[in-house]
Steps between C-alpha positions, in 0.01 A plus 500: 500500500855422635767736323810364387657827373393877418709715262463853499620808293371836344246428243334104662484236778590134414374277795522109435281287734615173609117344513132682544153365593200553344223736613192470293223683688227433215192320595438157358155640370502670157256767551371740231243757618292657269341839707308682340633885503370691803522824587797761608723308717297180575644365189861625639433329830374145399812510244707562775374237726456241261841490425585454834244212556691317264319562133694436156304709206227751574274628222311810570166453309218708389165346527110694459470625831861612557547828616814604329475682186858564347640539134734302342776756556433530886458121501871500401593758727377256750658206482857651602415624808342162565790294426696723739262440786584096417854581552468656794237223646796250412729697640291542852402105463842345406383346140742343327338594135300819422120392362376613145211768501361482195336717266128558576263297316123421465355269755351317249837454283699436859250237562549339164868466518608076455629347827477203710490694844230510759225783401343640778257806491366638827179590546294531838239252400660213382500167632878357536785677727833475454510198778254327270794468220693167461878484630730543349498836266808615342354792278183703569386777244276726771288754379404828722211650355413908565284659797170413415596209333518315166155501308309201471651489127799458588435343804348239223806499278731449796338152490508399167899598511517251797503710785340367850354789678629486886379648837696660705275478822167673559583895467537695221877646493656786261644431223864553609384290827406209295806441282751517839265265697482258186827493447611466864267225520605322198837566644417306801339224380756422162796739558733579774289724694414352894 
């Protein structure tokens, strides 16, 4: 920004700008991750991390073989600490807008949620990857299921709410491993990652 004049006394600063520029740092793809809570500071991390790769909403989740067993009081307690982490990521990243965390919520209510984004659902035996998706994508709803996995329930009901299960590539990877490498990858191929 080009300064025209700056006034300055006690109690403020008045600075009036002759002309700025623009410096939106968001990525063109919408991405809302739904991870499924893991445990002690996994869940921290991939926060963390997502943010910087460029995500928009994240919903922790709670699904049957999640590890994380909290009340609705420490559940709470949570999400504060959480949101500063997403601060911070922005800070370290440069974002130009701070992403919603939202409450957590059932897998099986997340996955019912209206939209017209992309559902994608990884799981290491499906038969699509992400390069196997048409160009372009503007919106992707991408859901990171717990160590061990979804169950074949909801692996089920993942595909009657529209969801394409996707491989990653031929090993297994952790939980918080899997939601950075999909994202990144999504990144690359419809963001502004590469």
């Amino acid at each position: 920004m080009s300064i025209k004049s700056v006034f300055v006394d006690k109690k403020r600063v008045k600075v009036r700008g002759l002309k700025g520029q623009p410096d939106d740092r968001e990525s063109p793809l919408f991405l809302h991750l739904g991870q499924v809570m893991s445990r002690g500071e996994k869940m921290d991390f991939t926060i963390q991390k997502s943010i910087e790769l460029g995500v928009s909403v994240i919903t922790p989740l709670f699904s049957e073989r999640c590890g994380v067993k909290l009340d609705t009081e420490r559940l709470a307690k949570k999400r504060q600490p959480w949101q500063k982490i997403v601060i911070a990521a922005c800070e370290q990243c440069g974002r130009n807008r701070v992403p919603e965390i939202r409450p957590v919520m059932m897998l099986e209510a997340w996955c019912a949620e209206e939209d017209t984004d992309l559902k994608l659902n990884l799981h290491p035996r499906a038969q699509h990857s992400i390069n196997t998706q048409s160009q372009p994508v503007k919106r992707v709803r991408l859901l990171i299921g717990p160590e061990g996995g979804l169950s074949a329930d909801e692996i089920a009901m993942t595909g009657k709410q529209g969801f394409t299960d996707i491989l990653l590539g031929p090993r297994v990877l952790r939980t918080e491993t899997t939601a950075l490498t999909a994202i990144t990858a999504l990144q690359v191929r419809f963001g502004d990652l590469g």
